[in-house]
NUTIFI-779392 format. One record per residue: residue in one letter; x, y, z of N, C-alpha, C in turn. Coordinates in steps of 0.02 Angstrom, whole numbers, plus 50000, padded with zeros to 5 digits. Layout:
// residues N
aXYZXYZXYZ ...
This chain:
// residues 490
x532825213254247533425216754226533395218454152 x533625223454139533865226354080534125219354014 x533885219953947534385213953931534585216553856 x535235216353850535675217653803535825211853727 x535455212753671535595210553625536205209853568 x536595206353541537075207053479536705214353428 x537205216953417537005219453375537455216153292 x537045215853244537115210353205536815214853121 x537255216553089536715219752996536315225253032 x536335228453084536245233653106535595234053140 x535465227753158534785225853195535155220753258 x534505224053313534705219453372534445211953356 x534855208353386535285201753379534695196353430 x534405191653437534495186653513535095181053500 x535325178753535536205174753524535825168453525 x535995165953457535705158153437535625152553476 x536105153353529536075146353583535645149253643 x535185155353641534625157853678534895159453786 x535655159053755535845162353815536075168453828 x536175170553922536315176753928536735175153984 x537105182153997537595182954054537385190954082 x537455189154166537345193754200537875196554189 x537845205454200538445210554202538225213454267 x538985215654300538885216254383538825225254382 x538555227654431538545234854448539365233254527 x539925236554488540305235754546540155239854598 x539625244854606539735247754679539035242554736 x538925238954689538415234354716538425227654755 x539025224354675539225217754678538465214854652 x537935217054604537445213954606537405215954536 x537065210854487536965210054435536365216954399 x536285219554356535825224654329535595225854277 x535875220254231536105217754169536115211554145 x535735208954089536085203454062536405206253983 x536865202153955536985201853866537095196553856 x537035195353769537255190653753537575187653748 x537515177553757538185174453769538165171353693 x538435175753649538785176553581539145166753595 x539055165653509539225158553510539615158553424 x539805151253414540055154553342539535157053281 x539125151853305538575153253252538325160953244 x538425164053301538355174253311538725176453265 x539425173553278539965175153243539855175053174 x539835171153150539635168653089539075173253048 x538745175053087538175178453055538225185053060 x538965187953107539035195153109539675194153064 x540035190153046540645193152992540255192952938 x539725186452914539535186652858539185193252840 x538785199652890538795206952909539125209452873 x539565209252896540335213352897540485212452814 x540675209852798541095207352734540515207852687 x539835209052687539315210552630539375217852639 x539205222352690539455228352697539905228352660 x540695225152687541265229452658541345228152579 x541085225752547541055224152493541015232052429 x540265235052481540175242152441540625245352464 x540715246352532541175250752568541835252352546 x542105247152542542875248452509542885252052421 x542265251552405542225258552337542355263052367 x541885264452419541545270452430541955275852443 x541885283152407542515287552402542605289952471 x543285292552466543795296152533543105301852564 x542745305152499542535308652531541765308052546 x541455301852530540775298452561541185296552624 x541705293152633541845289652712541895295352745 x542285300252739542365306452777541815310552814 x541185310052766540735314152771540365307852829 x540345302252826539835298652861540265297352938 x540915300552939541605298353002541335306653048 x541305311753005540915317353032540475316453053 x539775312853024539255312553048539175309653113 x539545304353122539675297353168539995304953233 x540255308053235540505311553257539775317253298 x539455318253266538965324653302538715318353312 x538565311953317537865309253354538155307853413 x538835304053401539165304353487539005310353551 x539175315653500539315321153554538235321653572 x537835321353551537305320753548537165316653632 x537375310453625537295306053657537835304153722 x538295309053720538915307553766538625307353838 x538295308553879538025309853924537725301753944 x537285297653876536965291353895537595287453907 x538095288353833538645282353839539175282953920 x539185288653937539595289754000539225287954047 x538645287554047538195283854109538105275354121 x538195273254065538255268454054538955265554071 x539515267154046540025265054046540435265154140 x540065271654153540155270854210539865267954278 x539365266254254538695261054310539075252554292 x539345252554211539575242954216540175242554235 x540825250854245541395247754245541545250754326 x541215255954350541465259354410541945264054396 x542075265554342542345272054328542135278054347 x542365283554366542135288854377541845292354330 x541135295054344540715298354290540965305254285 x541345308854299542075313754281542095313054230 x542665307654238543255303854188542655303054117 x542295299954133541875295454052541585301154027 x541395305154047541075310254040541395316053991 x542055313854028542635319853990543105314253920 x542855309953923543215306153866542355304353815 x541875304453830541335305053784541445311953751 x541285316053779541315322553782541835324653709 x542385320953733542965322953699543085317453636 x542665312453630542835308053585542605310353530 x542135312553496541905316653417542535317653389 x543145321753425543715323853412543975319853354 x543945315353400544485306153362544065303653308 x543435305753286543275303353238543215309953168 x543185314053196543455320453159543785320853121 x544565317753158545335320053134545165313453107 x544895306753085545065302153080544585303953000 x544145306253004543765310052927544265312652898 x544535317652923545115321152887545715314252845 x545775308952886546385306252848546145302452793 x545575299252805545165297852714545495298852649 x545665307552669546015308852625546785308052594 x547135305252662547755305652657548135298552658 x547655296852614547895286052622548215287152550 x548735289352538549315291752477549815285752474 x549885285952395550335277752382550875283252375 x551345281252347552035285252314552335280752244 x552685286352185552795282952145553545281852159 x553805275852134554555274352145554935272852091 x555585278452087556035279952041556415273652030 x556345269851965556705265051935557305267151896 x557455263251892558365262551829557985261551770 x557405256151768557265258151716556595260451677 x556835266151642556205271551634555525270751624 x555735264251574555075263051558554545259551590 x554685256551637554325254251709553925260151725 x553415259251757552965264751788552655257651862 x552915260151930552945258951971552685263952036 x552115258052050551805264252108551545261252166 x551265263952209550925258952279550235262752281 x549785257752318549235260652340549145255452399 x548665260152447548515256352521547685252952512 x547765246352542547125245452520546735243652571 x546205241452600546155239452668546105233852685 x545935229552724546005221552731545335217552725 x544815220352742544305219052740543975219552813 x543785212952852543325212052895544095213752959 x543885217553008544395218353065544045215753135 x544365210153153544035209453235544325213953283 x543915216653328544205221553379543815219053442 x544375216953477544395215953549544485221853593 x544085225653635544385229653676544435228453728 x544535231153779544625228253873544105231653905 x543715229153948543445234154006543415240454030 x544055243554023544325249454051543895255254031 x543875257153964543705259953951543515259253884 x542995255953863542695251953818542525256553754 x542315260053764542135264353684542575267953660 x542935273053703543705276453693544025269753664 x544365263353704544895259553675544535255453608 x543955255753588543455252653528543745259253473 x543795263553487543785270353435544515268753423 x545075267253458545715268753460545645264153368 x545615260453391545485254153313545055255653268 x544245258453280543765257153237543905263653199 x543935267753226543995276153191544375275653116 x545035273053146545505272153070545345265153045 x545105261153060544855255753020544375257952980 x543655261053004543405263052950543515268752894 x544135273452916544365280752872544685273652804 x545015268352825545295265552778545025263152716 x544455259252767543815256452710543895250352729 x543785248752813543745242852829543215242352851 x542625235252875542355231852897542485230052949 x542045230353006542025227653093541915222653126 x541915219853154541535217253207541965215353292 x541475217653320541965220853376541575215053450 x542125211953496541905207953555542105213853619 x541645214653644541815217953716542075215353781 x542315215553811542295211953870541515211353900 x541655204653930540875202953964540795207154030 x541105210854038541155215654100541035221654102 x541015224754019540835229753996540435227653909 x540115230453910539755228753847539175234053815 x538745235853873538085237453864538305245553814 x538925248653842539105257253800539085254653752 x539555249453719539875246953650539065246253611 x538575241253654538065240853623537745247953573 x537695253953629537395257653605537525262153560 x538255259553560538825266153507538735260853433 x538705254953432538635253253372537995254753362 x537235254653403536745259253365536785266653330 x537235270653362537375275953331537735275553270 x538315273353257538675270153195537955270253155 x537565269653157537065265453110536735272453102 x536465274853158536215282553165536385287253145 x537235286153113537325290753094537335288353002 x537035284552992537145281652924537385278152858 x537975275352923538385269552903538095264252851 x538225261052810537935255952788537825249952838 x537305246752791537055241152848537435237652872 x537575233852929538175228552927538915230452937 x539125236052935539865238652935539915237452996 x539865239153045539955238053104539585233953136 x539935226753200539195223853215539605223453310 x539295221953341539465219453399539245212953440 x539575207253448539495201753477539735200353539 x539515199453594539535199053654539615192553678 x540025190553737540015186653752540645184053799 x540805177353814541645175353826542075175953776 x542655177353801543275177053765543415169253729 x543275164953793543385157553747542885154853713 x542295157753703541855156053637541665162653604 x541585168553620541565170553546542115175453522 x542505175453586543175179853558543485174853506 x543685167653550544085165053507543785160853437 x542965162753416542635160953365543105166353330 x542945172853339543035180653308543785180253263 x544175177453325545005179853283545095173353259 x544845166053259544865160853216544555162853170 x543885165653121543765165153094544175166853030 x543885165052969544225164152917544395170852873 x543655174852885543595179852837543705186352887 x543905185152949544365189952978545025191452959 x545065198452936545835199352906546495200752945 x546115203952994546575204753045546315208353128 x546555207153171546525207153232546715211753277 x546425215953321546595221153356546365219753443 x546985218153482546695216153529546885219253604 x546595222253654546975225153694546795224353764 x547415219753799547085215553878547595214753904 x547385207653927548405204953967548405200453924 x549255197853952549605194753928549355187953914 x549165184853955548965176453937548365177653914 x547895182453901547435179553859547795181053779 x548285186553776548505189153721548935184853674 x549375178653723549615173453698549295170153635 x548485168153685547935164053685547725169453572 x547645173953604547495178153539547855177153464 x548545178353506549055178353455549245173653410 x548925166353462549195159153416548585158753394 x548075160853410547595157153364547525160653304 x547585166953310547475171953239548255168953188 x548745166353220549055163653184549065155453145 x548635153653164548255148153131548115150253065 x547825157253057547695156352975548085164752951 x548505165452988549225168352963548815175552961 x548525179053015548035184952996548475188953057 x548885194753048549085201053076548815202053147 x549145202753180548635207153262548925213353300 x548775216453323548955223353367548655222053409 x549335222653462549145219853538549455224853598 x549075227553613548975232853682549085229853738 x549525229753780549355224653830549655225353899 x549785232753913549525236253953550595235654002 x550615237454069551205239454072551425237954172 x552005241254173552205242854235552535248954266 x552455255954203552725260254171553015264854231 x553605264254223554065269754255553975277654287 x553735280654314553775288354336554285292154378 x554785293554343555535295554364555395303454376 x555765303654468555635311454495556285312254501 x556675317754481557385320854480557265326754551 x557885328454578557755332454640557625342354582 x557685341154541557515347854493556845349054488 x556355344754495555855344054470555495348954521 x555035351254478554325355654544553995350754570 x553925350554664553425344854687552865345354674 x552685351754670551775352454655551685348954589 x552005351654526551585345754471551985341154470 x552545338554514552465328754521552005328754549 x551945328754610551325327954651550575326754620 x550385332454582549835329554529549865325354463 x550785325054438550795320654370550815312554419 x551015313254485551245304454505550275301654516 x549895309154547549035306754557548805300554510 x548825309754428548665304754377548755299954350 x549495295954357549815291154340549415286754350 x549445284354439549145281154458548535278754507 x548205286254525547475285054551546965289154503 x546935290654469546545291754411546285284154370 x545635284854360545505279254334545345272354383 x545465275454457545705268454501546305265654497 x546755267754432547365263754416547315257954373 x546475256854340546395253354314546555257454240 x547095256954218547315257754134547865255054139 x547825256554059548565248954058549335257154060 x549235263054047549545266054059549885270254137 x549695264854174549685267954243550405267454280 x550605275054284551435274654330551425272854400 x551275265654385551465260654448552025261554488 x552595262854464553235263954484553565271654502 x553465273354553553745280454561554585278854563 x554935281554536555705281254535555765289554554 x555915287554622556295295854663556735295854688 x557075300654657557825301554685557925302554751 x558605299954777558645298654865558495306654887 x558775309654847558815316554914558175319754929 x557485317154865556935319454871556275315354901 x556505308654893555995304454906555625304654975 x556035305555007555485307355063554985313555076 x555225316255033554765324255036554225321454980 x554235317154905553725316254891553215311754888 x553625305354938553225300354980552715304455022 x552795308155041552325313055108552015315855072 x552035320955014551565323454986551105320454947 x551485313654927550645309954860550435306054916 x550585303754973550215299955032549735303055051 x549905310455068549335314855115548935315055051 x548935316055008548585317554932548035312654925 x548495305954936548095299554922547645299854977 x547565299855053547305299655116546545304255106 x546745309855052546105312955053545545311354999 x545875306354949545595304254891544815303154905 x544275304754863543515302254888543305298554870 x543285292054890543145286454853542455287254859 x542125283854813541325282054827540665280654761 x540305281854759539885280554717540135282954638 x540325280054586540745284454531540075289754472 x539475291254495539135293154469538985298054514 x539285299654553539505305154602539875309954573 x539665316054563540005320454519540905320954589 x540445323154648541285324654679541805315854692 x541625311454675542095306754666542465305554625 x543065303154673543575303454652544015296354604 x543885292554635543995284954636543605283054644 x543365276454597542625273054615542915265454633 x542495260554620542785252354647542965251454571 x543455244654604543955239954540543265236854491 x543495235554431542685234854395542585224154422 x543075222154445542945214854453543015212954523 x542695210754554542835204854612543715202254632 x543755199354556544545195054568545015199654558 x544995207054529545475212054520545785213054595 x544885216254612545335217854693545335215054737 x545305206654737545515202254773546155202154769 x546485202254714547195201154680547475206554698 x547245212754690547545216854709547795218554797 x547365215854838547445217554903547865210854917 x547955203754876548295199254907549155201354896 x549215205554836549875209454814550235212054871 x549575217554886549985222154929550135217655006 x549665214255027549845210855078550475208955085 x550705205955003551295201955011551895205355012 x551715212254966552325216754980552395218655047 x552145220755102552085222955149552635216255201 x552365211555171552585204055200553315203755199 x553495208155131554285207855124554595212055118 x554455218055170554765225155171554515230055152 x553985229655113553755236655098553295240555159 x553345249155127552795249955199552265255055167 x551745252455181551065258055160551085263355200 x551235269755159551205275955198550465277555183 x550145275955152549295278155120549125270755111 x548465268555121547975263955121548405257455143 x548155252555066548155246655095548055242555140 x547515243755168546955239255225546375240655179 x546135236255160545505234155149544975237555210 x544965235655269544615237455315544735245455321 x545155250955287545045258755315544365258255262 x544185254855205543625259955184542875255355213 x542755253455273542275251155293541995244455275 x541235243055288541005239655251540505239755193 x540925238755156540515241855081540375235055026 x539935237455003539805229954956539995228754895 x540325233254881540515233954800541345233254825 x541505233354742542315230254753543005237154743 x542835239054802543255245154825544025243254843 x544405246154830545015246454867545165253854900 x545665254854932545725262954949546525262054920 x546505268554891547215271554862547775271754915 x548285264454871548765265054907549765267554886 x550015269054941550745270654927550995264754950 x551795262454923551965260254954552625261154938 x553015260955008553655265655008554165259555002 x554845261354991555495255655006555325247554953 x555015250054908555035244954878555665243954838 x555825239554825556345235554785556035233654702 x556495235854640556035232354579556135226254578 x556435221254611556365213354607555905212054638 x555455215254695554745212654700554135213054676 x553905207454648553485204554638552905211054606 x552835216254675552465219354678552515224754613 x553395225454607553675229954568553615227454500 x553485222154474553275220154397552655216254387 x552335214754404551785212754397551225217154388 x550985219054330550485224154329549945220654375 x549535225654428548935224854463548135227154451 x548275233554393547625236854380547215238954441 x547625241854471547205244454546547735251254557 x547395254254615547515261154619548195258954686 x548855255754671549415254954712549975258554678 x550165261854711551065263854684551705261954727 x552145259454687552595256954720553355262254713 x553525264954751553985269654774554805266354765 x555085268254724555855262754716556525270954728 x556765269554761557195275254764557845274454703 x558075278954664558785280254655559305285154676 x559955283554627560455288754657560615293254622 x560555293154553561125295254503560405291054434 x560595295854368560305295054312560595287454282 x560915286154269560975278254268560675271854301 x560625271654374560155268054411559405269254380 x559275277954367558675277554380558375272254288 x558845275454247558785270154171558695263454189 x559225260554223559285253954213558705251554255 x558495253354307557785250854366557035250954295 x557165257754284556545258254220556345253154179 x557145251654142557065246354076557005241254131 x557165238554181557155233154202556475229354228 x556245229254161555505225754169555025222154104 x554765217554095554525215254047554295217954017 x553755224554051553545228954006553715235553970 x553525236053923553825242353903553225247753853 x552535249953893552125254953872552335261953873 x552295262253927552675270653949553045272054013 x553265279654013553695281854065553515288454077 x553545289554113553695296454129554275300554179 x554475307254141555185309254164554915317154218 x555145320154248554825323354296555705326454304 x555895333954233556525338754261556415342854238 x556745348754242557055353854210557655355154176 x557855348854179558555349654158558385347054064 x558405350454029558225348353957558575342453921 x559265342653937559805340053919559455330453973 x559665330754016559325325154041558695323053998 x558075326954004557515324153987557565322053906 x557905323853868558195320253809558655316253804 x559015313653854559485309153855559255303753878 x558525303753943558195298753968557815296453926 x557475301753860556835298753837556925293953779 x557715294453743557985291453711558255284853718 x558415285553784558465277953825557935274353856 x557345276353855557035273353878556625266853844 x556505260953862556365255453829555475257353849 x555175263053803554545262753787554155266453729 x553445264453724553325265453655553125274153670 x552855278353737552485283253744553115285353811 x553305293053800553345295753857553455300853868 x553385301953917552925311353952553595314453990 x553765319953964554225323054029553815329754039 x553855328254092553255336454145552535335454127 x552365327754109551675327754105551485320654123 x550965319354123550775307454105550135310954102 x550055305054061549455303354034548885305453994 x549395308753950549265312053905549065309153825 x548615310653789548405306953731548265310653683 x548245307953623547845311853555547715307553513 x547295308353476547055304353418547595306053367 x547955310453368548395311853324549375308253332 x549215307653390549905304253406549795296653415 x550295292053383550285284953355550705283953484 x550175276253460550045273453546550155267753534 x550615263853583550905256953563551275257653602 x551615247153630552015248053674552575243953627 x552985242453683553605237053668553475231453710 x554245227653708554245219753739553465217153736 x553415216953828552685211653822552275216653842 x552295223953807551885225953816551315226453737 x551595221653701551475221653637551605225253573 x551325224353529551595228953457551005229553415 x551205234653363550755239053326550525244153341 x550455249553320550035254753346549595259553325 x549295261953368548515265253379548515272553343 x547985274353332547925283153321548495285953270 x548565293653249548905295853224549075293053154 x549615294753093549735291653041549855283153035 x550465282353097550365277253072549815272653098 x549265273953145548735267653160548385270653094 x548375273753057547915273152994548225266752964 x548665268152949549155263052913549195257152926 x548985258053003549005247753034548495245952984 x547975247052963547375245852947547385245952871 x547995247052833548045246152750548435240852749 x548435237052685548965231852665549355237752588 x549855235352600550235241652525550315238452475 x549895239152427550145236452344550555239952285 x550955235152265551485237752241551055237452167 x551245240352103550825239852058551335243152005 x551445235351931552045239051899551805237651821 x551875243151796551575246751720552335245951671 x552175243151629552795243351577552425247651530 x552915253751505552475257951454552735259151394 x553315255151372553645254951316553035250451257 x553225252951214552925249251151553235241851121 x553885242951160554375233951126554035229951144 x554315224651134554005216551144554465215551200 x554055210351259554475209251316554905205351317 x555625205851330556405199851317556415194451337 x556915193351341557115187151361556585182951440 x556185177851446555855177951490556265176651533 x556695173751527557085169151592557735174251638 x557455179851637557955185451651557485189551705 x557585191051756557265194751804557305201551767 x556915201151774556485209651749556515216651794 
């Protein structure tokens, strides 16, 4: 098998305790892959990386970073074709999808050159004159970045792009489930002429070298994006030595159909919500909220929709849906739906394990499921699988209060014509992102973040530049007197 090294000062790595971990091919269920099982001592030797890098780096002008955030930019698009092959053989993603987010990623490091320039302090008007009072943004230094499986180099960029426009320092843990893209995108980082060491990647478990990564000392701060109990796990330890985190952590997000709405693009906004991807994103409209007088007309149309879905090999240009990227996902996922089914719900599309044959990889088939209730189980519990759960309302109030009524709060989506509504819902709605007449929609330019437990801080756009500065205040006395009285606040 193939075997995957740390990348470490911009040279491949072997992981000091001379171990490895298999990575699975999900349409296989069979290993194709090993990487490294990253230890602290990895750790150790990729911040100490990091922080000799960032040392020059944080001189280095708006418009050296800019020019090397461009560069980083044509080698991607160069190479989009390897990283989408990759990403989609370790996670079962559809080679579509990766294809069209490689493709499209140069973008995000582009616009992220451009803001180099726009890391602006402001001066602030005092009472008194002779004060000269100003801010500047500075960066933090070394940033750990955790990303998730899903989509490993896209959700690595969401963080690294404006971490480095700032004049920060990297070092980034992948999931052990995905790793091998991340590997090869930090060779490019380097390819494209980064200084040595700015970026490194350490591989491994979450409970030895994730939680080496966000314990460490000379980590400044933390970017992490998964579920909830490992995020706990994240949160207290990076608070051990009082270091910042941005936490992604994915949803149960609302998709509200009004009887105004056109069925044809619900019909394709409810797809994307939630069989795109498999349903594996943390932005996935799990929850169809359809109004009584329509729901049965668009239960029948995303069912027949779903029934024709092509599941199969995801390096299959005509596939549609590929398998869950883990074993225990879609174990979990099919023991869900069982149970909903157990307590009233009814699959108008899939949910039998047995319609998609016998296959060896970890497939589910795209399911509906109608008459659900949001107190079940099924209805808040994110699954990361390709299930939607169908909740009827009556009236714009039910459909608010069913929405907010959930721990999470990533996104929503609204599905009218009525203008007046779709601004009255989007204002009420308890989330950080939301779409009316569209889902799942993104930009490097628009700031991404959730609420409640769907976590805080956020991604892309002005302010994820900004996650990534600390603001110094900086105060000039420019009078010629001698300074007064000391014991007098100034």
């Amino acid at each position: 098998m193939e075997r995957f090294l740390h990348r470490i000062g911009s040279e491949d790595v072997a992981p000091a305790a001379g171990e490895f971990l298999p990575t699975f091919n999900p349409v296989t269920a069979q290993p194709w892959a090993e990487i490294a099982r990253g230890t602290k001592e990895d750790v150790d030797r990729a911040v100490d990386a990091a922080a000799g890098a960032f040392a020059g780096w944080r001189k280095t002008s708006p418009s050296a970073r800019a020019e090397l955030l461009w560069r980083l930019a044509d080698v991607i698009a160069q190479h989009a074709e390897e990283l989408a092959q990759l990403e989609s053989r370790d996670i079962g993603k559809v080679i579509r999808e990766m294809r069209g987010q490689m493709v499209g990623l140069p973008r995000w490091y582009r616009y992220f050159s451009a803001q180099c320039h726009n890391l602006e302090g402001s001066v602030i008007p005092l009472d008194k004159t002779s004060i000269l009072n100003y801010t500047r943004h500075d960066p933090y230094g070394v940033v750990g970045i955790i990303p998730p499986f899903n989509s490993p180099v896209l959700l690595t960029s969401f963080a690294l792009a404006p971490a480095l426009a700032a004049g920060n320092a990297a070092v980034i843990k992948p999931s052990e489930h995905a790793s091998t893209a991340v590997l090869l995108f930090a060779r490019l980082v380097d390819e494209a002429g980064f200084p040595p060491g700015l970026v490194n990647v350490i591989t491994g478990l979450g409970p030895e070298a994730g939680d080496a990564l966000v314990g460490h000392p000379e980590v400044r701060k933390v970017v992490f994006t998964g579920g909830l109990p490992t995020a706990r796990k994240v949160a207290a330890r990076a608070a051990e030595s009082v270091k910042p985190t941005i936490l992604e952590l994915g949803g149960k997000s609302a998709n509200i159909v009004f009887p105004d709405a056109d069925l044809g693009s619900v019909t394709n906004g409810i797809m994307a919500g939630i069989f795109a991807a498999g349903g594996q994103t943390c932005i996935a409209g799990s929850r169809l909220l359809a109004h009584e007088t329509i729901a049965d007309r668009v239960v029948e149309a995303v069912s027949e929709r779903a029934k024709t879905i092509v599941v199969g090999d995801p390096l299959l240009d005509e596939t549609e849906v590929g398998p869950l990227a883990q074993p225990e996902i879609r174990d979990r996922v099919n023991d869900r739906v069982r149970a909903a089914v157990g307590v009233g719900a009814v699959a108008t599309a899939g949910g039998d394990l047995g319609a998609l044959g016998d296959r060896a990889g970890w497939f589910f088939p795209p399911t509906v499921l109608d008459r659900v209730d949001n107190d079940m189980p099924i209805a808040r519990d994110e699954l990361f699988g390709p299930v939607l759960s169908v909740i009827r309302f009556s009236d714009e109030e039910e459909a608010l209060a069913i929405a907010n009524d959930s721990p999470f709060g990533l996104a929503a989506g609204i599905w009218t014509h009525n203008l007046n509504r779709a601004h009255r819902m989007a204002d009420e709605l308890e989330a950080g992102v939301v779409w009316v007449n569209t889902y799942r929609s993104l930009s490097y330019a628009s700031p991404f973040g959730g609420r409640k437990l769907s976590g805080y801080g956020r991604e892309l756009g002005r302010e994820g530049l900004l996650e990534f500065t600390q603001t110094k205040s900086i105060w000039v006395e420019t009078s010629e007197e001698p300074m007064g009285d000391p014991f007098v606040l100034r």
